[in-house]
C-alpha positions in Angstrom: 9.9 5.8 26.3 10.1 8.0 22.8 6.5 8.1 21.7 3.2 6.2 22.7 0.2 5.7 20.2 -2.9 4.1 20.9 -4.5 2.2 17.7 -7.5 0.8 17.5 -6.4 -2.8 18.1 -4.6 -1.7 21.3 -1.3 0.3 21.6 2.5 0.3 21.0 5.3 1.9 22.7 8.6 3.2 21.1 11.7 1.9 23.2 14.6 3.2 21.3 15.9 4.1 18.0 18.2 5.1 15.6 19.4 5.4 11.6 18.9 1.5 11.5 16.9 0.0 13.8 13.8 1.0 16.1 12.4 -1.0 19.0 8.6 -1.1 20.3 6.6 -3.1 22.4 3.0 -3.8 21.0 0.3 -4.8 22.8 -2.7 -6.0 20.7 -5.9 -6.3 22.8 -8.3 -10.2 23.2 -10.0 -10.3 19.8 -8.1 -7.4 17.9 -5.4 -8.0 14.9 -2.8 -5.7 13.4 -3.4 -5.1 9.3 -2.5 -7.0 6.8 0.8 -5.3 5.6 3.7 -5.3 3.7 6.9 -2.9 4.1 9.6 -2.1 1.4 12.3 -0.4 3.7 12.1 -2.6 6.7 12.0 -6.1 8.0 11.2 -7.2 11.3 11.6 -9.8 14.2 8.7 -10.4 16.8 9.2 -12.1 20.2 5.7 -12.7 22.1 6.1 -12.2 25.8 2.5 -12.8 26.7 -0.7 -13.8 25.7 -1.5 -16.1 22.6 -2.6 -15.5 19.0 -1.9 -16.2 15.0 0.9 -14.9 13.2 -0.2 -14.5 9.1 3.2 -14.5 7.0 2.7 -14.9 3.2 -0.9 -16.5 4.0 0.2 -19.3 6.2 -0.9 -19.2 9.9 1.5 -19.9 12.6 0.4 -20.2 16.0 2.4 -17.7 18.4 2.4 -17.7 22.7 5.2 -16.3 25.0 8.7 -17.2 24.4 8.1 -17.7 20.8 10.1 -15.6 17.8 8.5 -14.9 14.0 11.1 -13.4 11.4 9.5 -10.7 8.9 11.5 -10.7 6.1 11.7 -7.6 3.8 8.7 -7.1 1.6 6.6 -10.5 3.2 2.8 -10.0 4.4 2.0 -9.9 7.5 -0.1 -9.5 10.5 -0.7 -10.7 14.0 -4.1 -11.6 15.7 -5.0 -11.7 19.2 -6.7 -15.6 19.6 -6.4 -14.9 24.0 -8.6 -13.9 26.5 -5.3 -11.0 27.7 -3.5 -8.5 25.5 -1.2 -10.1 23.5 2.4 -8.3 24.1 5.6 -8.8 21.8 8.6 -6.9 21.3 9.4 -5.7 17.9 12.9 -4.9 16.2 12.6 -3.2 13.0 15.9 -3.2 11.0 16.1 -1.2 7.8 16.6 2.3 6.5 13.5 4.1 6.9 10.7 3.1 9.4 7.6 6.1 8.5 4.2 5.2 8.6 4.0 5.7 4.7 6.1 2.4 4.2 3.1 0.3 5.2 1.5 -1.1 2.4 -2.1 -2.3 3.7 -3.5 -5.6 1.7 -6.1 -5.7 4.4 -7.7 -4.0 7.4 -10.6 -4.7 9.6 -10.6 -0.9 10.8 -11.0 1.0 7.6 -8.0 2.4 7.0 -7.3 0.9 3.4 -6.8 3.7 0.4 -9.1 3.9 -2.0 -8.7 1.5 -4.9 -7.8 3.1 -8.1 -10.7 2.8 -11.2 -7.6 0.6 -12.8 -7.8 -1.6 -10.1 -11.9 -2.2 -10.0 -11.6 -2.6 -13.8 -9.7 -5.5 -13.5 -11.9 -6.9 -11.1 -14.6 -6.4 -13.3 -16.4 -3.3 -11.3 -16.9 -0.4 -13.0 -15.8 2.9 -11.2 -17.5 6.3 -10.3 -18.7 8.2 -13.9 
């Protein structure tokens, strides 16, 4: 094991490493779901090796149990939801050229940890910012 960090939605484990690739196990806890993310320097391929639960990729739901395999592609959304009564376990292979926290780009997230929007972005929306 190279590092261990506990996240709100349950935990992952670091199994190896290098310039190009890293491997983890992630277990996501009954109920819980990873963010909804995007990466620019890293794509990844999930294989579930227990539990059940709902794979979001691009906005279309695909239903995930044990034995079954979901392709990131560089740059896609993503996140992965725990629909089971047991932690939902599933290996990941990242493949790219950087793999820091900093390249996850959050479009969603149930456990606050979304940046603050810019005043650009509540104009748009129609929502006036801070004076």
């Amino acid at each position: 094991m190279i590092e261990h960090a506990d996240r709100p939605w349950g935990a992952y484990t670091v199994l190896a490493e290098a310039e190009d690739f890293k491997v983890k196990t992630i277990e996501v806890q009954p109920g819980q779901r990873l963010s909804y993310q995007r990466h620019s320097r890293r794509s990844e391929h999930w294989f579930v090796v227990g539990g059940e639960g709902v794979v979001t990729l691009h906005g279309e739901s695909i239903d995930v149990r044990r034995g079954d395999a979901v392709d990131v592609p560089l740059g896609m959304a993503h996140r992965i939801h725990n629909t089971g009564h047991v932690p939902l376990l599933f290996v990941e292979v990242q493949h790219g050229d950087y793999f820091g926290e900093d390249d996850i780009v959050r479009l969603d997230d149930d456990y606050g940890r979304l940046p603050p929007r810019s005043a650009l972005e509540r104009s748009v929306q129609g929502r006036p910012g801070p004076h």
